[in-house]
N, C-alpha and C positions, 0 to 999 in steps of 0.2 A: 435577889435570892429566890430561889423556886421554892415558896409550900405547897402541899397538898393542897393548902384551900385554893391556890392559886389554879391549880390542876383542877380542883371539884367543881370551879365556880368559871370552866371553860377556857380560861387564861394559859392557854399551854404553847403560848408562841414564845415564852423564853426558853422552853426545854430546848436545848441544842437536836439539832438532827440527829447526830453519832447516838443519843440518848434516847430519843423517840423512836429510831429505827432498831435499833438493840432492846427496845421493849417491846417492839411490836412481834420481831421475830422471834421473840420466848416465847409469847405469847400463843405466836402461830406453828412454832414447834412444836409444844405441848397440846396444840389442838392434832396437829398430824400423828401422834402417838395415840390419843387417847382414839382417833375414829381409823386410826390402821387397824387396834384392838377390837375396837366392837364391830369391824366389817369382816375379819378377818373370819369372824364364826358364817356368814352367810356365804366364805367364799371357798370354805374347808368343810362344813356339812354335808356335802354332794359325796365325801368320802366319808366319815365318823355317824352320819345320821344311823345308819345299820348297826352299830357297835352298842348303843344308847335305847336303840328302839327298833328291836331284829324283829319285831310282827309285821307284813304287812310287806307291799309291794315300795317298788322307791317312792310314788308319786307320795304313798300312806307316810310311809318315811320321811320325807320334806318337807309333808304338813305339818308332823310332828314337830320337828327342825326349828322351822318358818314361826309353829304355836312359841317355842320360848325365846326364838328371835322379837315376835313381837313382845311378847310380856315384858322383855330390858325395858321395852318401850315406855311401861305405863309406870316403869319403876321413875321416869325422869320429870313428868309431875310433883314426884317427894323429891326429887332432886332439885327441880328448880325450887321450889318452898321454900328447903334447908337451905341451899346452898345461896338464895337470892335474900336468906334475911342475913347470913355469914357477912356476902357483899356487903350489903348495904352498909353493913357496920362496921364490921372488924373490917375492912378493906378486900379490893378486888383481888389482889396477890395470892393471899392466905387461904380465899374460896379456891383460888385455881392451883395452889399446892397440893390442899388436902384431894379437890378431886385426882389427882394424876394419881395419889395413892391408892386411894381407890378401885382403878381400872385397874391398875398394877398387879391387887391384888387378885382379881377377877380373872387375869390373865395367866396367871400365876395358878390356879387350881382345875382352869382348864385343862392346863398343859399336863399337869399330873394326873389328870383325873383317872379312875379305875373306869371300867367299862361295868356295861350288864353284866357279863360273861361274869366276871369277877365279886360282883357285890350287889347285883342283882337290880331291884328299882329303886333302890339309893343314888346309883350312879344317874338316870335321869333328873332325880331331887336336885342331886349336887350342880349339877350341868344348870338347873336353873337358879339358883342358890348363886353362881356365878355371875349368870347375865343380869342378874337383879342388881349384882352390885357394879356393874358398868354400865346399867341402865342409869342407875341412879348417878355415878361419875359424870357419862352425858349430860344429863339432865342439868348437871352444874355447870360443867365447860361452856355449852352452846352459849348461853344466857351472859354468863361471867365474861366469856372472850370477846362475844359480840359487843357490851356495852364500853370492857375495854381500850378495843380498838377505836369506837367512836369518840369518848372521850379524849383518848390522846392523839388523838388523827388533829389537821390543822384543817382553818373550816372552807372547803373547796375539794379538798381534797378527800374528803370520808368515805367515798363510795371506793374509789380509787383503795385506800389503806384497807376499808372493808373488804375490798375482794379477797384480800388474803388470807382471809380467815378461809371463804367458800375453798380458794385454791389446795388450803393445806387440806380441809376434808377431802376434796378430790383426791388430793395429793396423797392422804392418809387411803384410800379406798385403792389407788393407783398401788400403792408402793405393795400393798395385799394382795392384790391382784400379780402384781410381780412376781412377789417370793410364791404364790401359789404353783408360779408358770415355771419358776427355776428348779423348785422342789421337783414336780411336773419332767422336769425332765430329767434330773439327777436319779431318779427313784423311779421305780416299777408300780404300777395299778396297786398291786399287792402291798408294797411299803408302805405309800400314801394313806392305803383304810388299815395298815396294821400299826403307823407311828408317826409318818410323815406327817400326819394333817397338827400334830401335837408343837411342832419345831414354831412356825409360825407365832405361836402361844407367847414360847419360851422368848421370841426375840423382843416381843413386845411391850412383855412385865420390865426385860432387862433396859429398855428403850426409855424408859417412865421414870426410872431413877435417875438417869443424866437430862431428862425435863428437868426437875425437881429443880436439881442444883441452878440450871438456866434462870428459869422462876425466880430465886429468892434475889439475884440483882434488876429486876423490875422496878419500873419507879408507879407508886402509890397513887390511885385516882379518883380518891372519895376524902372529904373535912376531914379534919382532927376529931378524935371523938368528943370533944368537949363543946365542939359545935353540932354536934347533931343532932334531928329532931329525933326525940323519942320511939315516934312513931316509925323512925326508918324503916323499911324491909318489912314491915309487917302487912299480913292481908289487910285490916281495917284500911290502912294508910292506900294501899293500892286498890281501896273499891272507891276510892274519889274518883277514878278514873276509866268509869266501866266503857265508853263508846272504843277506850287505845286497846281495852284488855279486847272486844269482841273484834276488834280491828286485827289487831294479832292472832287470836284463835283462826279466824276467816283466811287469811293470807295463809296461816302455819297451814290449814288444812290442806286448801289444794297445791302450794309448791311442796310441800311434803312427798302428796303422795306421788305428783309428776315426777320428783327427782327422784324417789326411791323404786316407780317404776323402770328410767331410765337407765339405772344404775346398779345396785343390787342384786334386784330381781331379773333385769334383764340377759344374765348371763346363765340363768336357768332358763327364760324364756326363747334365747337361739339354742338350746341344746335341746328343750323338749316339748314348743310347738314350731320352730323354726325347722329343727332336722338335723342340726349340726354338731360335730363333734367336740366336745367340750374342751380340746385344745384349740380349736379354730375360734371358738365363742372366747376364749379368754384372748386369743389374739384382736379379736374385733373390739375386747370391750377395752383391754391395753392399750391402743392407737387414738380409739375416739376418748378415752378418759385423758389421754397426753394432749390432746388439740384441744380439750374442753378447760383444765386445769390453765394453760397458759393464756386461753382468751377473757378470763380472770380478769386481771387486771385492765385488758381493752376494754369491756364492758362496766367495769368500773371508774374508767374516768369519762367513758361517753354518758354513764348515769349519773355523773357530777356537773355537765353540762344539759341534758335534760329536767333533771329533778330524779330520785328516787323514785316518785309517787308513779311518774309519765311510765317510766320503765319496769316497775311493777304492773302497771296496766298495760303495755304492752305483751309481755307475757303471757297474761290472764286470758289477752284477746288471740295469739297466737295461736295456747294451747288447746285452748277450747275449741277453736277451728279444725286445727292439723292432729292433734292427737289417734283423731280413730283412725286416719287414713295412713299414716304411717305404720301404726299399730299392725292394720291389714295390711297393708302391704307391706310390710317385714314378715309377717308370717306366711306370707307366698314366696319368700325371697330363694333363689334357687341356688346363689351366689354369695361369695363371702362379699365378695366387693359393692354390691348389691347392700348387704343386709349394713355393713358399715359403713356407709353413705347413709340412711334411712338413719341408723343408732346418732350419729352426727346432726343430723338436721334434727334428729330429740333433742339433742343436749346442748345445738345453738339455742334454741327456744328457752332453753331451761336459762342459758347464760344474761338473759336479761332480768333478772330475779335475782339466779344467786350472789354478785357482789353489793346487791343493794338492800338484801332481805335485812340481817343485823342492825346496820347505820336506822333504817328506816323504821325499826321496832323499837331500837334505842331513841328516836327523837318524839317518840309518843310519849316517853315519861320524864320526870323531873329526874333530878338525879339520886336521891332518897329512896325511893322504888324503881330506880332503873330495869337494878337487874334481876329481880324480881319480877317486874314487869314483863319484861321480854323473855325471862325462861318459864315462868308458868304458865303462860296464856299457851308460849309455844310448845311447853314441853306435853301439853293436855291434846291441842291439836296435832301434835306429829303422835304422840300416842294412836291417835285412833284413824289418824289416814295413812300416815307413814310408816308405821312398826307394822298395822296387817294389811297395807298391801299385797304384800306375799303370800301370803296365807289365803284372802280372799281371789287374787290372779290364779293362785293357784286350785282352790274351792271350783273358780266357775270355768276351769278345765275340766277337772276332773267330772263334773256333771252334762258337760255339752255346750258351756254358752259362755266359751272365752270372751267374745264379742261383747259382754256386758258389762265386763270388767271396761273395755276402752269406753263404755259410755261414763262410768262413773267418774272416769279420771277426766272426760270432760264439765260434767258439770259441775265436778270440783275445783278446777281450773278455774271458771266463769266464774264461781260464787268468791274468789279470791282477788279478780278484777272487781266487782261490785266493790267489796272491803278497799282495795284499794283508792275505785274511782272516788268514794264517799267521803275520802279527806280532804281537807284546805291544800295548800300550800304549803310544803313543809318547810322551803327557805323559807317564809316570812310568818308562818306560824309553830314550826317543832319546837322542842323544847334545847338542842343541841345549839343553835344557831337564828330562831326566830324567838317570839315573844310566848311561847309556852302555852298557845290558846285553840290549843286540837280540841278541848270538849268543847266552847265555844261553836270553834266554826265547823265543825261538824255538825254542831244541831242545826245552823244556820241552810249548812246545803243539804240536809237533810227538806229541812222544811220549804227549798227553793225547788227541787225534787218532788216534792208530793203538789207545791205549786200547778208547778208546769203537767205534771200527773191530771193532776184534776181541773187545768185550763184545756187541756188535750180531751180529755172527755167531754 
């Protein structure tokens, strides 16, 4: 007979497949909703930014945009909090119902919202008044789904079942990108910045209600409450574990900000340093987000046969390398075919990380602050690399030194490899699948590290 404790305490090889596979894809349903919604604002601003914030040229316009784009960001810090002590206690399910409500709502008052024109600087209030509350929905999904899928994944297999989660974000950013392109073409320039950009909104609120229902037949991945420790989900409980929380913040930084340069911001960046028309730029980011999304799961079962750790450091070491010169050379690109080739060889690089980011934050904690664990540490580091990206890329255009922006995205890259390289072994010491002794042997190569440091000197 399958309990929860049987599920909490790792034992999930009697869940039948039919059962494990129909939990995963609620799961990853509800993630492709909830980041359609929140990408869906960075991919419809390029028309609504003027309606919100009529001062000012478009670049002024985008900064504006890009400022409350990033702010959801810093809202998913209080989202992981909240929603990582809900987990931990009240179960994974419940967290990831209430957030879909959440975005639902967010999406739900964008669509309606009045303009300037109408109700003057209220309607920018409201505009952020909205993203704060799909900041904060984020903030609970990444955390909550990530730990989910590791917990009911079978053990070999986690990196593999984890891609799916990366997939359906892609797949959510993809699917946004899409309706922008069909809207795009159904409607005139004029429609688009006078109502078009609103429809996108409307589909996404309506999208969240049929998660919901998926959601509630989910099977449950955390004790009975009657077995759990007090301290579940709480900060105290998760500063036992300060070397996983800087391990996570370090990683969350630089894949953050490489993915959200590759992908978000990058369909403003071939429209306005690359040269190209912004229906061609949605066609280049269309194609390489469809080769990106399905190499998903490739890359997650070849990171089941390396280790997590290896394939996170691969990355680290790629991005850090290739980053500028792709950078520049995309922004000389003369050609579309040119310019996505270059967006693809981003997003191979990026594909070594994304199916193994979640599995690999969820095996740094017990399972009492799991999901805690892995949404606040992450939700603090995509704050501040990942939500202003855009804002910054777009900062050190505007002043003359785009170029500095691709430095930073490398040395944040590097400093994600270091986090990386600084672990044991996660088969034989994570806490999903080894003996749960990451602060151990971290201090351990920590101290073989400053060794070999100071026999080299």
């Amino acid at each position: 007979m399958n309990t929860t404790n049987d599920i909490a305490e790792g034992r999930t090889h009697d869940i039948s497949n039919k059962l494990r596979v129909k939990s995963i894809l609620s799961a990853c349903a509800g993630n492709l909703v909830e980041w359609y919604d929140f990408f869906i604002y960075a991919y419809t601003s390029i028309y609504f930014a003027a309606l919100f914030f009529p001062d000012g040229n478009q670049t002024t316009q985008l900064m504006a945009t890009a400022g409350i784009f990033a702010v959801g960001f810093f809202m998913r810090p209080i989202g992981g909090w909240i929603f990582g002590y809900i987990a931990d206690n009240k179960g994974r399910k419940i967290a990831m119902i209430i957030s879909i409500f959440l975005m639902c709502g967010g999406s739900l008052l964008i669509a309606f919202l009045p303009t300037y024109e109408s109700i003057g600087v209220i309607a920018p209030l409201l505009l952020l008044v909205a993203r704060l509350m799909q900041g904060l929905s984020v903030g609970a999904e990444y955390g909550t789904g990530a730990t989910y899928i590791s917990e009911i994944s079978r053990k070999g297999t986690r990196c593999f079942f984890g891609s799916f989660q990366y997939m359906t974000i892609i797949a959510g950013q993809l699917l946004a990108l899409l309706t922008v392109s069909v809207l795009q073409f159904v409607l005139s320039a004029e429609e688009m910045r006078a109502w078009g950009w609103r429809v996108p909104f409307l589909i996404g609120a309506v999208s969240a209600i049929i998660v919901v229902w998926l959601r509630r037949h989910m099977v449950e991945t955390i004790a009975n409450k009657k077995d759990k420790n007090a301290q579940a989900g709480t900060i105290r409980e998760l500063m036992k574990y300060k070397k996983a929380i800087i391990v996570t913040l370090f990683i969350t930084m630089g894949c953050s900000l490489y993915f959200y340069t590759f992908t978000s911001y990058m369909q403003k960046f071939l429209v306005l340093s690359v040269g190209l028309p912004p229906e061609k730029a949605g066609f280049i980011m269309t194609a390489a987000l469809v080769l990106f999304m399905f190499l998903q799961p490739v890359f997650g079962a070849l990171a089941d046969r390396i280790g997590s750790r290896n394939s996170m450091m691969l990355f680290g070491l790629l991005a850090t390398f290739f980053v500028i010169p792709l950078m520049q050379t995309l922004q000389g690109a003369n050609d579309i075919w040119t310019a996505m080739a270059l967006v693809i060889a981003g997003l191979l690089i990026a594909s070594f990380y994304t199916p193994v980011t979640g599995v690999m934050k969820a095996d740094l904690y017990p399972a009492n602050v799991r999901v805690l664990g892995v949404s606040l540490p992450y939700a603090i580091g995509n704050a501040l690399c990942g939500g202003t990206a855009e804002y910054i890329a777009l900062y050190t255009r505007s002043v003359g030194v785009e170029s500095h922006f691709y430095i930073y995205v490398a040395v944040m890259t590097f400093l994600s490899f270091v986090a990386a390289w600084m672990l044991p072994d996660l088969k034989k010491h994570g806490w999903l699948d080894g003996d749960g002794k990451i602060e151990e042997m971290t201090v351990l190569r920590n101290k073989k590290a400053a060794l070999i440091s100071d026999t080299q000197l």
